[in-house]
Each structure stands twice: as C-alpha cells, then as structure tokens.
Backbone as CSV, one residue per row, in Angstrom:
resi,resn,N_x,N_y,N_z,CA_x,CA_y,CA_z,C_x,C_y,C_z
1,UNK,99.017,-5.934,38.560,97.750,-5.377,38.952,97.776,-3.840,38.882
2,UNK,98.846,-3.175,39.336,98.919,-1.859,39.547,98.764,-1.240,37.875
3,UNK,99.694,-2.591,36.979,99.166,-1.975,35.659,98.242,-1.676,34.968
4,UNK,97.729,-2.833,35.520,95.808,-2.623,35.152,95.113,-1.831,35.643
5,UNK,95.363,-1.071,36.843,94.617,-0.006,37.142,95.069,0.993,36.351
6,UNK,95.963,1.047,36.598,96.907,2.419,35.872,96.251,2.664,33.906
7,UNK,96.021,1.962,33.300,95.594,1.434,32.095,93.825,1.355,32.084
8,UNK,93.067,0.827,33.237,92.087,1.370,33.584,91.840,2.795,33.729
9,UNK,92.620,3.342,34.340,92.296,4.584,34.756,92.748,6.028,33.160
10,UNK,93.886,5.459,32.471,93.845,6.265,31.521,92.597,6.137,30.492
11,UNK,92.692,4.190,30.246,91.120,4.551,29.438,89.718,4.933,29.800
12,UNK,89.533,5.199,31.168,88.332,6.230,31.326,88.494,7.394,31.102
13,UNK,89.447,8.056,31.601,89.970,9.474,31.263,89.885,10.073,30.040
14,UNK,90.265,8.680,28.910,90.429,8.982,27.592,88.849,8.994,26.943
15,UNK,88.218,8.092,27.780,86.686,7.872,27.019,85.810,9.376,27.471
16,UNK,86.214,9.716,28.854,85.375,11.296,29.361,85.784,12.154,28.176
17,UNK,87.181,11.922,28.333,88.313,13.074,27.322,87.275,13.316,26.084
18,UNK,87.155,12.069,25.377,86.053,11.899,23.800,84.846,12.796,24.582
19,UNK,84.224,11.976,24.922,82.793,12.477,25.255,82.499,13.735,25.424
20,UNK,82.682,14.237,26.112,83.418,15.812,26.699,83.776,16.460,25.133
21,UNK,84.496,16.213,23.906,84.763,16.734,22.450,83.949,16.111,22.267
22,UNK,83.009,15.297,22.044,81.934,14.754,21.128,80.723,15.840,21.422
23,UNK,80.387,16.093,22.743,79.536,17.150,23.200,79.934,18.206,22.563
24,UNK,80.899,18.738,23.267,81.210,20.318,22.265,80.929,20.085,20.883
25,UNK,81.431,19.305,20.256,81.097,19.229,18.401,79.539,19.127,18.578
26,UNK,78.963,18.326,19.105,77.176,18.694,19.212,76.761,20.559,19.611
27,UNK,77.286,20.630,19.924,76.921,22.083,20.838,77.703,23.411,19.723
28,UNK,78.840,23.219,19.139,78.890,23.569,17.929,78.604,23.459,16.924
29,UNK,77.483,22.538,16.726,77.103,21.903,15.463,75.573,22.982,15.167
30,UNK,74.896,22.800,16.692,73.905,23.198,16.875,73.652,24.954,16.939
31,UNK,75.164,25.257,17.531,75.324,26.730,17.325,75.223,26.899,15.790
32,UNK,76.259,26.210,15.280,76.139,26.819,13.334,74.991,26.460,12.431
33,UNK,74.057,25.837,13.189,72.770,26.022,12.613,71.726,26.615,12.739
34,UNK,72.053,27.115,13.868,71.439,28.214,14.236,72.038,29.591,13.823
35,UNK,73.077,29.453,13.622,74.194,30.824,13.130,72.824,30.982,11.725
36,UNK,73.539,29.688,10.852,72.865,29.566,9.761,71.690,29.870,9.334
37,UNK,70.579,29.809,10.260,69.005,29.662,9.820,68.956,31.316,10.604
38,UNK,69.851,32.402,11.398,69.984,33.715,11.779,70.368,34.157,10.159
39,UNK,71.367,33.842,9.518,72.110,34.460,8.137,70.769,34.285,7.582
40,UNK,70.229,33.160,7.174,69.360,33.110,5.893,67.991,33.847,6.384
41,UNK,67.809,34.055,7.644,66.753,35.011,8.086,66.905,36.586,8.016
42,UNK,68.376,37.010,7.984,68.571,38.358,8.000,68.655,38.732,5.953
43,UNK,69.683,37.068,5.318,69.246,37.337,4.094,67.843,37.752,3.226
44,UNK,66.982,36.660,3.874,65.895,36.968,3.593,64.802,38.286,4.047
45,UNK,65.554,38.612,4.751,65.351,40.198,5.161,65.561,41.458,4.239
46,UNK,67.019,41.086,4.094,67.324,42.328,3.201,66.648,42.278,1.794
47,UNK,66.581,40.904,1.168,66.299,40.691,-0.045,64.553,41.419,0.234
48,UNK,63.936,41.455,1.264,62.529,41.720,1.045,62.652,43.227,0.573
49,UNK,63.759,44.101,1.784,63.645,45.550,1.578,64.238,45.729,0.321
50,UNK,65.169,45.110,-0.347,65.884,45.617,-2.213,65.139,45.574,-2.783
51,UNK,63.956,44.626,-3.086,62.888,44.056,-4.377,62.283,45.187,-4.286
52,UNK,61.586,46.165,-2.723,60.904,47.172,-3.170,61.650,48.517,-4.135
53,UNK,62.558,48.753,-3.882,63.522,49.432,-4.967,63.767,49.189,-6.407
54,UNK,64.079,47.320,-6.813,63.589,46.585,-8.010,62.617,47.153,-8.576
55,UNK,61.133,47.298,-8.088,59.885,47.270,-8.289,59.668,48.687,-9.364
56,UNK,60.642,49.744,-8.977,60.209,50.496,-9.769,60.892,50.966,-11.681
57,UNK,61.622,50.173,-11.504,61.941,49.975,-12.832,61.025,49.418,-13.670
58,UNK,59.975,48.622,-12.973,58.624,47.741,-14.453,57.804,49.790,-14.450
59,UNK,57.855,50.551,-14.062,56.821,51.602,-14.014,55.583,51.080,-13.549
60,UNK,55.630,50.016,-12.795,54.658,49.600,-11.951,53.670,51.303,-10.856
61,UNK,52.390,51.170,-10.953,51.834,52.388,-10.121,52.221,52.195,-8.705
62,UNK,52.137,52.739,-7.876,51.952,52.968,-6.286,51.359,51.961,-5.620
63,UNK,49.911,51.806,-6.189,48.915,51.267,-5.787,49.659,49.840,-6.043
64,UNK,50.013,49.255,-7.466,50.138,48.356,-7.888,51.632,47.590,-6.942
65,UNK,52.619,48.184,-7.048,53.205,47.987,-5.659,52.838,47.070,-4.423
66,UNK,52.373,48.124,-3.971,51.955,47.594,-2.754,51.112,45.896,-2.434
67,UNK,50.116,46.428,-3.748,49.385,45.214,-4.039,50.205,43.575,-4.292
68,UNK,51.440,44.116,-4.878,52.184,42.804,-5.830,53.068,42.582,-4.550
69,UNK,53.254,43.787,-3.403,53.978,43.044,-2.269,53.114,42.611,-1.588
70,UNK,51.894,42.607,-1.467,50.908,41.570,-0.808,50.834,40.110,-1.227
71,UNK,50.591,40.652,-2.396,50.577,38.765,-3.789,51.864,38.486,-3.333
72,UNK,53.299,38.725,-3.257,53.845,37.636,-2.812,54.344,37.632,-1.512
73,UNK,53.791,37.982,-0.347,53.784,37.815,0.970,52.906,36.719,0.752
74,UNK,51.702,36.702,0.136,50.940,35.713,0.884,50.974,34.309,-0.019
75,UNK,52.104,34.931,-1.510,52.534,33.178,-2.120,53.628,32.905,-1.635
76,UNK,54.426,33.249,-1.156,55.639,33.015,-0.633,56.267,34.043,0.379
77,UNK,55.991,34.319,0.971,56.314,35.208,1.843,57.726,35.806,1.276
78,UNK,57.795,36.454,0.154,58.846,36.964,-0.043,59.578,36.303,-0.758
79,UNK,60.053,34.803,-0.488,60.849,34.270,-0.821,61.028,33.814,-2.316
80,UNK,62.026,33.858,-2.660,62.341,33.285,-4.346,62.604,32.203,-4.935
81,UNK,63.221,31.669,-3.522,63.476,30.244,-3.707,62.277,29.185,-3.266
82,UNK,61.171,29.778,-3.041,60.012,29.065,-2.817,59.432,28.168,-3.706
83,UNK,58.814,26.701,-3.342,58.627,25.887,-4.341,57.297,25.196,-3.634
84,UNK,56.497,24.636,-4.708,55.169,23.767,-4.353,54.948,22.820,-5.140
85,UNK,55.675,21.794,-4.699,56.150,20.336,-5.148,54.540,20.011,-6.383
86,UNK,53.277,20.121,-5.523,52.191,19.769,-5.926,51.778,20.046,-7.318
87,UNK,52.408,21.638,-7.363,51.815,22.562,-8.715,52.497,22.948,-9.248
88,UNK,53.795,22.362,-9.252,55.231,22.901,-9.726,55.320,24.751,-9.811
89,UNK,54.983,25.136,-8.564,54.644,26.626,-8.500,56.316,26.786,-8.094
90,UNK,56.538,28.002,-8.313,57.860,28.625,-7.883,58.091,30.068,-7.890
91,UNK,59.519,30.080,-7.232,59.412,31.645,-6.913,58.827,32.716,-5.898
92,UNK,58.887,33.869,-5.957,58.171,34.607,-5.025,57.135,34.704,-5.708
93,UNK,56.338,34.723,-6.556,54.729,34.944,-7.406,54.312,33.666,-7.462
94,UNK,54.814,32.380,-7.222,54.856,31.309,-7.135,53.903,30.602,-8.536
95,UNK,54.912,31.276,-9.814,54.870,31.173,-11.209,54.479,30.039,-11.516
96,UNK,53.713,29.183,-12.372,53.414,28.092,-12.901,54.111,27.499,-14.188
97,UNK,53.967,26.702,-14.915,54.763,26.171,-16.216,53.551,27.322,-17.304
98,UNK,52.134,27.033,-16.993,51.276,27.790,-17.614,51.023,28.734,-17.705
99,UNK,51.189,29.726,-16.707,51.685,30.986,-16.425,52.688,31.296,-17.618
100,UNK,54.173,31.074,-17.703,55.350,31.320,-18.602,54.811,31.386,-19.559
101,UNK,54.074,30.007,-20.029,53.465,29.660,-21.376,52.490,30.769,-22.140
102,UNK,51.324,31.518,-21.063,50.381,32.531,-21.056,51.085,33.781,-21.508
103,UNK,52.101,33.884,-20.631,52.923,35.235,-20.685,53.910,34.986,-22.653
104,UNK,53.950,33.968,-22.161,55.048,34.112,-23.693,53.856,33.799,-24.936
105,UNK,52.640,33.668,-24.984,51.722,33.953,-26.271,51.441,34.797,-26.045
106,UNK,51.021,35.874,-25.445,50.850,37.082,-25.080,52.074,37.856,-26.214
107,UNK,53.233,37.803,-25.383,54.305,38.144,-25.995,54.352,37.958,-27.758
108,UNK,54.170,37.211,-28.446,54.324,36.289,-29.431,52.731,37.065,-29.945
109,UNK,51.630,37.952,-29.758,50.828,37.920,-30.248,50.971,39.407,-30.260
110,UNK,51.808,40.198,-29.372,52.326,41.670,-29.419,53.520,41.578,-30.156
111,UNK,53.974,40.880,-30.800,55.173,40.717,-32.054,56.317,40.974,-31.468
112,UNK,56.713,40.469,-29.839,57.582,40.761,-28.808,58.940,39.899,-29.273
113,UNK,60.152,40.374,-29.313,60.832,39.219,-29.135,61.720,38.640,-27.829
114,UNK,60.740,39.161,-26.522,61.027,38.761,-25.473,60.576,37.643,-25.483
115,UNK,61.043,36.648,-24.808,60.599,35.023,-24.355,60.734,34.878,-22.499
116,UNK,60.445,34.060,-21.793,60.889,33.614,-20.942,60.417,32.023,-20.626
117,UNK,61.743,31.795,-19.637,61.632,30.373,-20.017,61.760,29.958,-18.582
118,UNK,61.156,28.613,-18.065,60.690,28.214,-17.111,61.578,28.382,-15.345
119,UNK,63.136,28.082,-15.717,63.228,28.984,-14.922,63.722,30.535,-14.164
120,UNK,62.633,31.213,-15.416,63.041,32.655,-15.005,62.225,33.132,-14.030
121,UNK,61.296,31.704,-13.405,60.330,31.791,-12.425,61.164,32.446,-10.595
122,UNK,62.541,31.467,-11.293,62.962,31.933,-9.637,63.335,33.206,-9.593
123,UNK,63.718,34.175,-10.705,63.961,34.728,-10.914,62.553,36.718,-10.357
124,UNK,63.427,36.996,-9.254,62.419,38.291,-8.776,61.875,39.023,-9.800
125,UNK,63.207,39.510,-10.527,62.389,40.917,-11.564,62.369,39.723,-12.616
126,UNK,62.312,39.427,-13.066,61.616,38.480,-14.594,60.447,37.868,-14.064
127,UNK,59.962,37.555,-12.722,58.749,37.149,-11.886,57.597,38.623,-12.202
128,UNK,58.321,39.439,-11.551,57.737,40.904,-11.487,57.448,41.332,-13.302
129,UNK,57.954,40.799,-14.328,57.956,41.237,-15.571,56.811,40.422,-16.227
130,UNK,57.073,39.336,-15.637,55.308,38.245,-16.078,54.435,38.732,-15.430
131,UNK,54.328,39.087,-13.990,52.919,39.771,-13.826,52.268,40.949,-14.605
132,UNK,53.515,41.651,-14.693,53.125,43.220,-15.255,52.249,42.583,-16.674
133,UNK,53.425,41.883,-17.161,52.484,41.632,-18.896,51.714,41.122,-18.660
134,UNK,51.194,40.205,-17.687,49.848,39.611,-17.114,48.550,40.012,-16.740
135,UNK,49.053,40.782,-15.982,47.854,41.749,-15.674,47.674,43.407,-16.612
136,UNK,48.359,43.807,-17.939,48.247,44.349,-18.753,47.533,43.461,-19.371
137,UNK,47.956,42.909,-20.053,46.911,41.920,-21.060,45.499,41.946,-20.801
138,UNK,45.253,41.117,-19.523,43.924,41.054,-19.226,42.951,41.978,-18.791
139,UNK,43.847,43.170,-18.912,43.046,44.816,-18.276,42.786,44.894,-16.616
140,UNK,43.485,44.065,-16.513,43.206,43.947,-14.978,43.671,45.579,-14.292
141,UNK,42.599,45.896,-13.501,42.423,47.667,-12.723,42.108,47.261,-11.197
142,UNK,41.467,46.369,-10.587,41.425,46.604,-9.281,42.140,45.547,-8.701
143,UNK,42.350,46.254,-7.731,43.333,45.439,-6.479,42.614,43.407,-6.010
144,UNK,41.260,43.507,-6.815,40.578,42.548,-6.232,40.735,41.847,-7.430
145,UNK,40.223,42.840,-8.492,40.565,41.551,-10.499,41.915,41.168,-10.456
146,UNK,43.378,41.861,-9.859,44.655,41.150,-9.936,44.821,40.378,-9.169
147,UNK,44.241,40.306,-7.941,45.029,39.330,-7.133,44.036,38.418,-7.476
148,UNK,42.939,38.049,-7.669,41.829,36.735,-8.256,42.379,36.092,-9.873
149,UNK,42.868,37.116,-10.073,42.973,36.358,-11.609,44.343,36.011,-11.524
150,UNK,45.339,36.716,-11.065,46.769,35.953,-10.512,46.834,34.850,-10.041
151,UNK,45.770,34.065,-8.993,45.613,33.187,-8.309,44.898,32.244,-9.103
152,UNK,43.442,32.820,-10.136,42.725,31.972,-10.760,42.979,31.826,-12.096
153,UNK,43.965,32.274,-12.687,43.936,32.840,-14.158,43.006,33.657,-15.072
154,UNK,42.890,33.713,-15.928,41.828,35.253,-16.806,40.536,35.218,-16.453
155,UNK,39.910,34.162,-15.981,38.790,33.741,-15.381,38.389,33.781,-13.838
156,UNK,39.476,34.544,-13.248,39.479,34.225,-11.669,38.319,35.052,-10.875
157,UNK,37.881,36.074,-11.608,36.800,37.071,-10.760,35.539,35.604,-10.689
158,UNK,35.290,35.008,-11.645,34.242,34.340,-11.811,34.215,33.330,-10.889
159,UNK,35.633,32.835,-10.351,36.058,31.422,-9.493,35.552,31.606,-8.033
160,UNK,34.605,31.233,-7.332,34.818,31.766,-5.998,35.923,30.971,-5.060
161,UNK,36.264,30.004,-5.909,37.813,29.631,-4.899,38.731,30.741,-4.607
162,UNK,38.526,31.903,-5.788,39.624,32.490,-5.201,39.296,34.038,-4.124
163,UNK,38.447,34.017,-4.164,37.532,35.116,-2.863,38.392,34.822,-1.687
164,UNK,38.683,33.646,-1.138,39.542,33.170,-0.227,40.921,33.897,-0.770
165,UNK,41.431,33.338,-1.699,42.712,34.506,-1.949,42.859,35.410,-1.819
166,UNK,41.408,36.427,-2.165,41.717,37.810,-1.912,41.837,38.211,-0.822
167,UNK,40.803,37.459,0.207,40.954,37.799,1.450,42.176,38.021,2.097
168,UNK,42.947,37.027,1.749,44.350,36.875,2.337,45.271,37.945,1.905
169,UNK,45.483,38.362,0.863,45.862,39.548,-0.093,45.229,40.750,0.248
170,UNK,44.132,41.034,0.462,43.697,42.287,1.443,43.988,42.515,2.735
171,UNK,43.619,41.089,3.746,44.358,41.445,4.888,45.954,41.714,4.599
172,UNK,46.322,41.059,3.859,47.868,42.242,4.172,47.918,43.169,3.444
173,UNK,47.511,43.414,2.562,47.104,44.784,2.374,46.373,46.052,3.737
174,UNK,45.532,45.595,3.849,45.315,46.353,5.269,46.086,46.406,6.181
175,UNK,47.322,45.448,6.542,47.983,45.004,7.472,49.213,46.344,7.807
C-alpha cells in the first residue's frame, strides 16, 4: 500500500511537473509571436521611411512624391508584400496582370527594351517605375487625374467609382 501511495504521489508531481512546462511553452509561444508581429511591425516601419529615399532616383517631382506615398498608403498601406486574392492585385501600388501588360506596350511602342514581368509587381522600385511610365504616358498632371486613373485606368477621370478613391488619397494627402 505504502507503494502505491508513494507511486501515486510521484505521478501527480510528474503530471503538475508537465503541466507547469506545457504552460510555459504556451506563454513562450505566445511571447514569440508577439516578439514576431513587434519585428515585422518595426520592419515594416523602416521599409516605409527607405522607399521615401528610393523615390528619388525615378526624378519623380515633390508634388508627385508625396502623392504616390498617398496611392500606396491607401493600396496597401505601404506594404509590398500585399496581395488581393480577388484581383490578383499586388504589391505596394497593388499592380494588376493588366497594368504590367499596359506598361510593357507602352514600352514596346517607345522602342524601349525594358520589359517587366509579373512579378516585378512585388517589387517597390520596379512598382514605382510602372507608375512613373504610367502616368507619363497618359499625361497625367493633377494629383486628382493620377490617383483616378491609377485606380481606374486611362479612363478613370470619367469613372465616378473612382471619386471615392480620390477621396481616400486626398485625405491622406491632407493628413
């Protein structure tokens, strides 16, 4: 009998013992995901402040700047690795298959032998290099014809779906 207690009493000890390390591994598990989703928040931090430095190598204007960090705050808040299952959008400009396609006849009709290819979407400055030829092409000049026709394509001033876009793109612009 005394053995059976004795044998009782280690295997509770031993089952607290687990439980007690099963907790901590929860409680460390939960710390490193949180560690984790702190890293990819401070990553995604820094990456916002470098791109504005990026930006000036296209000879992008001042104005235009500012504007193209609005357009992708409000398609992706920055992010590059951003995706929209629906519209196969990607990237921080949140690039289309038709988009690439637009940009590379463009290219192909200025006797360019630049190409880009679908995913140079995730890609920041090759993102930033399709708008520029994008909104060159189409003569786009105000802060309201780029961000409508970015959103609507060459036709976008005409769309009033995208009036709602601009809005969003001006308030952070004003912001």
């Amino acid at each position: 009998m005394k053995y059976f207690i004795l044998i009782f009493i280690i295997t509770n000890l031993t089952i607290l013992f687990i439980l007690n390390k099963i907790d901590k591994i929860e409680q460390l598990e939960k710390e490193l995901e949180h560690n984790n989703y702190t890293i990819d928040s401070l990553y995604h931090e820094i990456d916002t402040l470098q791109w504005e430095n990026q930006i000036w190598d296209f000879n992008l204007s001042n104005n235009t700047t500012h504007l193209l960090s609005a357009i992708m705050f409000v398609e992706s808040s920055y992010n590059d690795s951003a995706y929209h299952k629906g519209e196969d959008a990607v990237g921080c400009l949140q690039i289309r298959k038709c988009m690439v396609d637009d940009v590379n006849r463009i290219l192909r009709r200025q006797k360019s032998d630049i190409r880009f290819i679908y995913d140079d979407r995730w890609l920041r400055n090759r993102s930033i290099k399709m708008f520029d030829i994008y909104c060159k092409h189409y003569g786009l000049t105000t802060a309201e014809e780029i961000a409508r026709c970015w959103n609507g394509g060459p036709r976008g001033m005409q769309n009033e779906m995208t009036a709602n876009y601009w809005k969003k793109v001006k308030n952070q612009l004003d912001s």
